[in-house]
N, CA, C and O atoms as a GROMACS GRO file, in nm:
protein
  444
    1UNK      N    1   0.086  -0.119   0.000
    1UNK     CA    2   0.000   0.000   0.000
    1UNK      C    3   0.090   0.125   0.000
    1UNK      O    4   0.204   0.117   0.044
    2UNK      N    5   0.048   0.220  -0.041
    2UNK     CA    6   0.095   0.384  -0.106
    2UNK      C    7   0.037   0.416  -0.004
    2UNK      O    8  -0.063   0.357   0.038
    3UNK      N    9   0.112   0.549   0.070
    3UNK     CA   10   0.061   0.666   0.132
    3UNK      C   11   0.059   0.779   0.054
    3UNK      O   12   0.151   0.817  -0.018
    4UNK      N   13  -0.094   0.855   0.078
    4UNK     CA   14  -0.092   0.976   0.007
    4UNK      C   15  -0.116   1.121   0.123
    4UNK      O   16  -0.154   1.098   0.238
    5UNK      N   17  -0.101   1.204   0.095
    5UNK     CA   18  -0.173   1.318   0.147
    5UNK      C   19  -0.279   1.345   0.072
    5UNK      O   20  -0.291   1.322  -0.049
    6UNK      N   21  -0.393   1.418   0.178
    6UNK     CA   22  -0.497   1.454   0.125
    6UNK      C   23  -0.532   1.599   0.173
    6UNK      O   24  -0.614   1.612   0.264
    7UNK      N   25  -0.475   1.704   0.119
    7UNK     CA   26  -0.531   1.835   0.194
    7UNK      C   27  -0.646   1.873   0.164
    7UNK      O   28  -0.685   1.857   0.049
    8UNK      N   29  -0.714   1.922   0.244
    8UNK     CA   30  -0.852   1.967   0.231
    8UNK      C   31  -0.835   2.128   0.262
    8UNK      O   32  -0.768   2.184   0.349
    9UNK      N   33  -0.915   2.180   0.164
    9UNK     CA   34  -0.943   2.318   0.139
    9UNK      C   35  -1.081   2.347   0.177
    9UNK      O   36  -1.172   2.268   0.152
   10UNK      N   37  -1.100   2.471   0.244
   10UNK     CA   38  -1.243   2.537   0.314
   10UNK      C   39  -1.217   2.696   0.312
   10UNK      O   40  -1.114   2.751   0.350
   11UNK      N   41  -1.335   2.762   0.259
   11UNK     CA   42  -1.329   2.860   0.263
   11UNK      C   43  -1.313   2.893   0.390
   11UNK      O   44  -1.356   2.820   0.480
   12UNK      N   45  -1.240   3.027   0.418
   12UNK     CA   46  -1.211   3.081   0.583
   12UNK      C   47  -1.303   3.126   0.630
   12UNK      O   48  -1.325   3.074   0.739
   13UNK      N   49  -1.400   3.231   0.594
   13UNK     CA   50  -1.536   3.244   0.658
   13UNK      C   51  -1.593   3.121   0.747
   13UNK      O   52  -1.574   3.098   0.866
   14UNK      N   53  -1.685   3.037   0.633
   14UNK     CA   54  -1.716   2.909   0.685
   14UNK      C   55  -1.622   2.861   0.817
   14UNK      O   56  -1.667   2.867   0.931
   15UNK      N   57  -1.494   2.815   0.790
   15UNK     CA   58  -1.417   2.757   0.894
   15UNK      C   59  -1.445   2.830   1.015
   15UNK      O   60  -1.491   2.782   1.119
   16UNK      N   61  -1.398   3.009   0.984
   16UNK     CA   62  -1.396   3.068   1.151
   16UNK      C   63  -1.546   3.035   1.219
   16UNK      O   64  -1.558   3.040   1.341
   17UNK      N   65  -1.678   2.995   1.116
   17UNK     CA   66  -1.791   3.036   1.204
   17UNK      C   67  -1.808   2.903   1.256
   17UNK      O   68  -1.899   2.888   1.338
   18UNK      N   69  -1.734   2.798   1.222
   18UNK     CA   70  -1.781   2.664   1.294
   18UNK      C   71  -1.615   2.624   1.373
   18UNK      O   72  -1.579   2.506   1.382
   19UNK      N   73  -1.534   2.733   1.422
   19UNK     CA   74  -1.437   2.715   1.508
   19UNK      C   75  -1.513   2.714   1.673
   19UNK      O   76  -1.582   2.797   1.733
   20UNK      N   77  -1.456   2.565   1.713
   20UNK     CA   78  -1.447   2.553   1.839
   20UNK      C   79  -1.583   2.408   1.834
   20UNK      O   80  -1.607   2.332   1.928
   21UNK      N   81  -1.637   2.408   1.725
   21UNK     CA   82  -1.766   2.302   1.714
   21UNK      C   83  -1.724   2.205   1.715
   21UNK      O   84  -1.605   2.213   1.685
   22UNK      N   85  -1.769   2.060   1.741
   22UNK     CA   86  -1.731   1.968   1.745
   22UNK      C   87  -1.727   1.907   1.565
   22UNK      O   88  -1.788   1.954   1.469
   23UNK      N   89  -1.641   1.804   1.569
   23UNK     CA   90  -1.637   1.723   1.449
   23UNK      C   91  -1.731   1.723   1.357
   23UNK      O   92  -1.808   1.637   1.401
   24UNK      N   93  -1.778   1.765   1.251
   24UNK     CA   94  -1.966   1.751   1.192
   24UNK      C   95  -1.986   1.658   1.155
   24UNK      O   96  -1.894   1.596   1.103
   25UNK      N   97  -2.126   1.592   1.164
   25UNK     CA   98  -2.151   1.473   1.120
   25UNK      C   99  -2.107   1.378   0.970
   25UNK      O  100  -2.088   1.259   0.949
   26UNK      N  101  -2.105   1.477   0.905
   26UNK     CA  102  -1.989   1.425   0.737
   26UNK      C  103  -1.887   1.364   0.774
   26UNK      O  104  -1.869   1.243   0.758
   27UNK      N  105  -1.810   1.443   0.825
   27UNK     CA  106  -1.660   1.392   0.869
   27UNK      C  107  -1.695   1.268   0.973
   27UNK      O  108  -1.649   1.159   0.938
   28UNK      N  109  -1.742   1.270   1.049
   28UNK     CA  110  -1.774   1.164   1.129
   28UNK      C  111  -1.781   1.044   1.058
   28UNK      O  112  -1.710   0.947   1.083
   29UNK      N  113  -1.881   1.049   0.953
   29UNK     CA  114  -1.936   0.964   0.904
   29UNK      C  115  -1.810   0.902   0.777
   29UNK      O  116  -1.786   0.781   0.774
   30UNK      N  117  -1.760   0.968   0.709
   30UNK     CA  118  -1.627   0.932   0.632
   30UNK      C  119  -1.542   0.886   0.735
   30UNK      O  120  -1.515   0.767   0.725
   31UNK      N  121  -1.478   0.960   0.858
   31UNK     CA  122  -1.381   0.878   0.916
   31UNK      C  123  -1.406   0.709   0.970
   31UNK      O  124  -1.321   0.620   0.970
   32UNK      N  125  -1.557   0.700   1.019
   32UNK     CA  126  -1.594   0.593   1.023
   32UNK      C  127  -1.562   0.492   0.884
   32UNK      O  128  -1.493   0.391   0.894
   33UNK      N  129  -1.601   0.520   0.802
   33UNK     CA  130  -1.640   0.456   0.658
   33UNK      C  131  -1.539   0.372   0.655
   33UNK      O  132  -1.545   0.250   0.677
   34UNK      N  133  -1.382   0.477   0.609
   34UNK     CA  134  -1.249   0.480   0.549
   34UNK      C  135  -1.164   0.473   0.644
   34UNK      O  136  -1.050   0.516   0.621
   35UNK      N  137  -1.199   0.412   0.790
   35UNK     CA  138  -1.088   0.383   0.943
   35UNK      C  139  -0.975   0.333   0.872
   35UNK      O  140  -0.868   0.392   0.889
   36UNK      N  141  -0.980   0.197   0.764
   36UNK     CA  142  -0.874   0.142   0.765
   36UNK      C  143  -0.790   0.198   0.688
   36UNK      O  144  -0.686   0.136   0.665
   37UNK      N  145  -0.810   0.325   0.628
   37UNK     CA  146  -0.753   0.394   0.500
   37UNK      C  147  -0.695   0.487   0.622
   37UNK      O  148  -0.573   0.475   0.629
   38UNK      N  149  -0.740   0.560   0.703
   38UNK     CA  150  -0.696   0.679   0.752
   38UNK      C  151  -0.582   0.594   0.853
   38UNK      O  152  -0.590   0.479   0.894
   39UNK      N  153  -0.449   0.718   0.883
   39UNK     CA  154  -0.325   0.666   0.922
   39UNK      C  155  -0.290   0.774   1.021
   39UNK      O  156  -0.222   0.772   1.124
   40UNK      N  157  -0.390   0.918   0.930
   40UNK     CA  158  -0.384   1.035   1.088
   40UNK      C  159  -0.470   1.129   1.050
   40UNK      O  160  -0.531   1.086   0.952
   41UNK      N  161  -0.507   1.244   1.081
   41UNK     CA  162  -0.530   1.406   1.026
   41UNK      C  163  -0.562   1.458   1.127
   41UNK      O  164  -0.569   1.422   1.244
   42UNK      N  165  -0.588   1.580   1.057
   42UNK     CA  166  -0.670   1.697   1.171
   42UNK      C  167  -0.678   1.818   1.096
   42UNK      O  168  -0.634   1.840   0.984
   43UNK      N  169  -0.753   1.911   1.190
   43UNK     CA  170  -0.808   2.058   1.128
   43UNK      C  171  -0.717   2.119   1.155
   43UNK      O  172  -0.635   2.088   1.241
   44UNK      N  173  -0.716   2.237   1.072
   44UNK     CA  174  -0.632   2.308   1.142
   44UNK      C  175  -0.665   2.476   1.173
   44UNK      O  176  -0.765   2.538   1.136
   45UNK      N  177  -0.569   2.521   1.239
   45UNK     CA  178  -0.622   2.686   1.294
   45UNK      C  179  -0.636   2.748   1.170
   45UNK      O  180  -0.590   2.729   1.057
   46UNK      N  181  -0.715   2.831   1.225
   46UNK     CA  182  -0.727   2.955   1.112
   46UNK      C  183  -0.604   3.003   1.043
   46UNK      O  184  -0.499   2.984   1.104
   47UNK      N  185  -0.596   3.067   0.917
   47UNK     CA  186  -0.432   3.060   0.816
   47UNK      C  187  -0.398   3.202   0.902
   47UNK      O  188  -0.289   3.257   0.884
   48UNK      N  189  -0.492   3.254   0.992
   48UNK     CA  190  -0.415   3.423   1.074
   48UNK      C  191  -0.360   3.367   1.169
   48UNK      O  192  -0.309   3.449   1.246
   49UNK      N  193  -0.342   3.226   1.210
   49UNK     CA  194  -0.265   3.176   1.304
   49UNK      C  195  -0.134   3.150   1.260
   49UNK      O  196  -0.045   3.155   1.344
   50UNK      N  197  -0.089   3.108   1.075
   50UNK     CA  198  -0.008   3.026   1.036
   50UNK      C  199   0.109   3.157   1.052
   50UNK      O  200   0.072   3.266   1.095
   51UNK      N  201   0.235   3.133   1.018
   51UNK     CA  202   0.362   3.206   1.031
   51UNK      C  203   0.466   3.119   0.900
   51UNK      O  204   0.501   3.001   0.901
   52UNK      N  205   0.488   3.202   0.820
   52UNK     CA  206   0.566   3.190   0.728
   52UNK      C  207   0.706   3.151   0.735
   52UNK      O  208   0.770   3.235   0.799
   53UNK      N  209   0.773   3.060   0.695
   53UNK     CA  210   0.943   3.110   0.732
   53UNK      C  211   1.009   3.081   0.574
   53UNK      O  212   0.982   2.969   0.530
   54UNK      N  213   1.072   3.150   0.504
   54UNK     CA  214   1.115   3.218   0.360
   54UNK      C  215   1.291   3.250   0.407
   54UNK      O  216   1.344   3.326   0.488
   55UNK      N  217   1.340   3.153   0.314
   55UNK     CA  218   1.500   3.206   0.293
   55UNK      C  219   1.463   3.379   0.248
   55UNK      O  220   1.360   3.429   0.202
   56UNK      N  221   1.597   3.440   0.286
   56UNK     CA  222   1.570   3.586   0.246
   56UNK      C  223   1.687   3.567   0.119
   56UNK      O  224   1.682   3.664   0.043
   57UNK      N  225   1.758   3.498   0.091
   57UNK     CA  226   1.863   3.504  -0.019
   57UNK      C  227   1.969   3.530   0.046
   57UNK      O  228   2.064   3.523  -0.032
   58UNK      N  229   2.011   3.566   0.186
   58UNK     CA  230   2.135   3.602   0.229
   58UNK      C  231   2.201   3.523   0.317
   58UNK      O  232   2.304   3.549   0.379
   59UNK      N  233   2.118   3.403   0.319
   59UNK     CA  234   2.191   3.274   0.390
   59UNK      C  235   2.088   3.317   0.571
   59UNK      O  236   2.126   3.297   0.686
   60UNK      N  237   1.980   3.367   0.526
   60UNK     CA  238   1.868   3.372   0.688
   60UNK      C  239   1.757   3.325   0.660
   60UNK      O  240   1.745   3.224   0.590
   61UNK      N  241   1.677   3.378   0.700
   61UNK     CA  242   1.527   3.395   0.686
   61UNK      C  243   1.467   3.490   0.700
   61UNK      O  244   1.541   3.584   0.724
   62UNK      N  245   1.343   3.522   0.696
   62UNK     CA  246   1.238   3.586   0.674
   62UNK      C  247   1.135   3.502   0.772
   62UNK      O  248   1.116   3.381   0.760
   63UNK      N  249   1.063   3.598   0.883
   63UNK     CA  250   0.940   3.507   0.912
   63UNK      C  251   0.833   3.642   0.946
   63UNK      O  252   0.849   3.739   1.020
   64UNK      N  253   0.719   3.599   0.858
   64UNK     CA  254   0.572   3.700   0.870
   64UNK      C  255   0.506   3.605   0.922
   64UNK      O  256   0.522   3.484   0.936
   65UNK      N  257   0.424   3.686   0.950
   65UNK     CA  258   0.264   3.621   1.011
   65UNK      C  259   0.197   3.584   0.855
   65UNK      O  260   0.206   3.649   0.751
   66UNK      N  261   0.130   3.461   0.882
   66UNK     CA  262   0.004   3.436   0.813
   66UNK      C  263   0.087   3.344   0.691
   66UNK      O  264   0.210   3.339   0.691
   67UNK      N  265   0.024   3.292   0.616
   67UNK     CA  266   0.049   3.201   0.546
   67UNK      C  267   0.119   3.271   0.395
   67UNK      O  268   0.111   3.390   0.364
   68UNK      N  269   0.192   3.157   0.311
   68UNK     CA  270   0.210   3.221   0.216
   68UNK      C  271   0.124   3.314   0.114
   68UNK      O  272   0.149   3.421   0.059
   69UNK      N  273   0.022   3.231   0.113
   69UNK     CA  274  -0.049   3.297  -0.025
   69UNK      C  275  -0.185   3.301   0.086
   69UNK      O  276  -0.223   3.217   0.168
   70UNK      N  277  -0.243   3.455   0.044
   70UNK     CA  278  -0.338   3.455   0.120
   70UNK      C  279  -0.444   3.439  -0.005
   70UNK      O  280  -0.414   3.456  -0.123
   71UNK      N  281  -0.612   3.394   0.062
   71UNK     CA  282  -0.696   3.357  -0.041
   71UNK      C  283  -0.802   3.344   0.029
   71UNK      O  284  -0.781   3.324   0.148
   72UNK      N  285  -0.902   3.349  -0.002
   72UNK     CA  286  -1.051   3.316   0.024
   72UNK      C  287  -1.046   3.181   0.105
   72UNK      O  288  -1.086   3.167   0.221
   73UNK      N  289  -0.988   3.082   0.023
   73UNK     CA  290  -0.981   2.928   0.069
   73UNK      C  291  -0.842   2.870   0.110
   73UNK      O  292  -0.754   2.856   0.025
   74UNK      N  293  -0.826   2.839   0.226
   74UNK     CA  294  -0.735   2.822   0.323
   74UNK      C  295  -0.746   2.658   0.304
   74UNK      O  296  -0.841   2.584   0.275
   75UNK      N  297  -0.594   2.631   0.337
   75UNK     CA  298  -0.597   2.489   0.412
   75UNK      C  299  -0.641   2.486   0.522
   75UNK      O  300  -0.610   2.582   0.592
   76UNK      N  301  -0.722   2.386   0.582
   76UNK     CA  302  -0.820   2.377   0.654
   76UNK      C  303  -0.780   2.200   0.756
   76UNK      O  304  -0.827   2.173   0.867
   77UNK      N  305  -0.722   2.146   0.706
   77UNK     CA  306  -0.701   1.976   0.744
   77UNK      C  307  -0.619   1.942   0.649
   77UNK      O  308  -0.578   1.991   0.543
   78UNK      N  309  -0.602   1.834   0.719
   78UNK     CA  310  -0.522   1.669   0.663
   78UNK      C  311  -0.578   1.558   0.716
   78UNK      O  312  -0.603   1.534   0.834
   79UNK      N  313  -0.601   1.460   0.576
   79UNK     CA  314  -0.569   1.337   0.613
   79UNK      C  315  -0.414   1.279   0.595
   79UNK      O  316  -0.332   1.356   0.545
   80UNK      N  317  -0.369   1.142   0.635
   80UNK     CA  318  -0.264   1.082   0.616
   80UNK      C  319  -0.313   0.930   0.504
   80UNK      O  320  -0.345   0.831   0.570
   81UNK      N  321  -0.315   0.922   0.424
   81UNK     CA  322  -0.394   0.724   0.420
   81UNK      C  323  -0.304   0.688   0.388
   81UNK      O  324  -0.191   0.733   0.369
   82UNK      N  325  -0.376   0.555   0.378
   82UNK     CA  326  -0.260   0.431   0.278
   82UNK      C  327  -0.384   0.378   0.140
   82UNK      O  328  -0.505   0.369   0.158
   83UNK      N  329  -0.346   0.364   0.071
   83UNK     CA  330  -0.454   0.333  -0.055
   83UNK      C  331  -0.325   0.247  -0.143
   83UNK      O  332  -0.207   0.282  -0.149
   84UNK      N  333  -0.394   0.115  -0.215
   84UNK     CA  334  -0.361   0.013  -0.350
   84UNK      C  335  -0.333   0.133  -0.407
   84UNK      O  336  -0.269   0.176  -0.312
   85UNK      N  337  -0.328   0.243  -0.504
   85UNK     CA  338  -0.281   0.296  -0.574
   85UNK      C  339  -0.348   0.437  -0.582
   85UNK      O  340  -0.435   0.471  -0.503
   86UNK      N  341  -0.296   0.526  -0.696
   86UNK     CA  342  -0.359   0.664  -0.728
   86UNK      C  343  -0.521   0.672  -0.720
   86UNK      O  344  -0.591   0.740  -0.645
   87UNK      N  345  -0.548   0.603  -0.796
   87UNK     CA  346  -0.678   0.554  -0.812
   87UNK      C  347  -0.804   0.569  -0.685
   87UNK      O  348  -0.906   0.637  -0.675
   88UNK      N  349  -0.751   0.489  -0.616
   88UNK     CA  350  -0.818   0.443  -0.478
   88UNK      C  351  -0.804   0.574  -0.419
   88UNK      O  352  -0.899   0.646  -0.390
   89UNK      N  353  -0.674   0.602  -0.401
   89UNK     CA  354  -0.671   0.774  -0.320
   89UNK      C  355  -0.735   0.836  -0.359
   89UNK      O  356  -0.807   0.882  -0.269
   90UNK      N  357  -0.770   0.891  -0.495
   90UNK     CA  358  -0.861   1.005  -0.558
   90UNK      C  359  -1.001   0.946  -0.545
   90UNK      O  360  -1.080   1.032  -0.584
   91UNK      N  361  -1.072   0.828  -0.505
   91UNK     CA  362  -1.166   0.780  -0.461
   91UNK      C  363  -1.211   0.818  -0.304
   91UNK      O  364  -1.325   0.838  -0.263
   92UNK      N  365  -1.111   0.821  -0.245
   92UNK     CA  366  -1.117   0.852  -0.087
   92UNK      C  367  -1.164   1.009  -0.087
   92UNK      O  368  -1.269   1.057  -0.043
   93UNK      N  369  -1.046   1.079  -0.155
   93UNK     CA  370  -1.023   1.167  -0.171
   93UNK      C  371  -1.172   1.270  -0.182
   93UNK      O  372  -1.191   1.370  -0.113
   94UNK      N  373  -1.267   1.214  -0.285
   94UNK     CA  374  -1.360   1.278  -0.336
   94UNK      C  375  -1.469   1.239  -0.196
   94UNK      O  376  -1.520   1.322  -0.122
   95UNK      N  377  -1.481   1.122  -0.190
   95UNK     CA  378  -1.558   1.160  -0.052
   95UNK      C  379  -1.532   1.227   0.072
   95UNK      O  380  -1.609   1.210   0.166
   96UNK      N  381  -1.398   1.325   0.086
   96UNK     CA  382  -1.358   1.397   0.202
   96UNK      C  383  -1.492   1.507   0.175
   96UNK      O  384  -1.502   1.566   0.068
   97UNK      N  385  -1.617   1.529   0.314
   97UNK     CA  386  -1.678   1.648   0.278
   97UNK      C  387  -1.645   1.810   0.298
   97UNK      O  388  -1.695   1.902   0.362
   98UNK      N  389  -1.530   1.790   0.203
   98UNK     CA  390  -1.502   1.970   0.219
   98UNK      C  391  -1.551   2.033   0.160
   98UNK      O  392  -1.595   1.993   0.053
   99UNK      N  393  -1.568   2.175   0.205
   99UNK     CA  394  -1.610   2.290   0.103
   99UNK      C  395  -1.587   2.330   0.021
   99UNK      O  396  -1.664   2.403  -0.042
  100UNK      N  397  -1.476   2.301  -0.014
  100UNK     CA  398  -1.405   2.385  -0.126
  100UNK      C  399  -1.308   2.244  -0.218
  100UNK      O  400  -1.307   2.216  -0.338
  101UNK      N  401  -1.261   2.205  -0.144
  101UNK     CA  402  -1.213   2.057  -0.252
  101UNK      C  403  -1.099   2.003  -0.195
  101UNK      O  404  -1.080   2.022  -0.075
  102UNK      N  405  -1.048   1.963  -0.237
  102UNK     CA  406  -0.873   1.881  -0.185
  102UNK      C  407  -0.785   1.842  -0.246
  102UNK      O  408  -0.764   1.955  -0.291
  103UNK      N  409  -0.692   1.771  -0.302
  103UNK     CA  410  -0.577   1.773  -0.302
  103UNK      C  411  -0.483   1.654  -0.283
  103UNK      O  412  -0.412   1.655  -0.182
  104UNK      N  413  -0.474   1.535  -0.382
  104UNK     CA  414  -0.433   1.410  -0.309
  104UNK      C  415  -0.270   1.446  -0.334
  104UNK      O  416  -0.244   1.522  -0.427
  105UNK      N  417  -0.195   1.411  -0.280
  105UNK     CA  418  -0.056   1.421  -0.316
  105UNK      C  419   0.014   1.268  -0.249
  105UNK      O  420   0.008   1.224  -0.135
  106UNK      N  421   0.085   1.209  -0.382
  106UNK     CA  422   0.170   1.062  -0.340
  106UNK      C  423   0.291   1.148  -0.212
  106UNK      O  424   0.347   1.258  -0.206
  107UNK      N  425   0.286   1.016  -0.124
  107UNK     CA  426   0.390   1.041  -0.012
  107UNK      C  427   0.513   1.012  -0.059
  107UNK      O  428   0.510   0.902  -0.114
  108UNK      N  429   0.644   1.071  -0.062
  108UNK     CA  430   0.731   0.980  -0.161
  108UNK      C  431   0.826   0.904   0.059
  108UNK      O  432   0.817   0.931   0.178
  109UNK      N  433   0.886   0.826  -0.018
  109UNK     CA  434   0.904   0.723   0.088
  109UNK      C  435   1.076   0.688   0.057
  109UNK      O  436   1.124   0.599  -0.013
  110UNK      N  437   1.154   0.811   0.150
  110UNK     CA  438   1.291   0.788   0.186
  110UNK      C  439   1.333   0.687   0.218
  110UNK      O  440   1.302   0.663   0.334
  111UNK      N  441   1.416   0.579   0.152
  111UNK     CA  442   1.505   0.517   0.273
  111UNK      C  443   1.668   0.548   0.250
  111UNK      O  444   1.750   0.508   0.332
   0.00000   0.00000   0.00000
């Protein structure tokens, strides 16, 4: 089995007005479904929480507040899975209920 990432995208409005709510029944209901597929995830803070860190070109860094690219639709979560192939992931994938869509990406696997 392949590990993929799955980021999930949500508009930020939406997200801030259901910050602090419990899990919603969608997600509930997919994490149940796809247990043996899922390996980890979670939500995440609002992108006015995230902090940037950017080589500056002079052998430092650079660190701002807030994420690189600001936008309407924020990363919002992760899953972690394991899936038989591309295929199967972009199957999982489409039943994640996000707002805005997601994002499968192959894990590549150092040894």
């Amino acid at each position: 089995m392949s590990k993929y990432l799955i980021l999930i995208y949500q508009d930020e409005f939406v997200t801030r007005q259901a910050e602090g709510e419990s899990i919603s029944a969608s997600y509930q209901e997919f994490m149940q479904r796809r247990a043996a597929n899922l390996l980890s995830g979670a939500a995440l803070h609002p992108s006015s929480t995230a902090t940037s860190v950017r080589r500056d070109g002079a052998g430092g860094f650079a660190v701002t507040d807030g994420p690189f690219i600001e936008s309407k639709e924020a990363l919002g979560g992760y899953y972690l899975i394991e899936a038989n192939d591309l295929d199967e992931a972009l199957q999982i994938g489409k039943e994640v209920p996000a707002g805005v869509g997601v994002e499968v990406w192959p894990v590549r696997v150092v040894s």
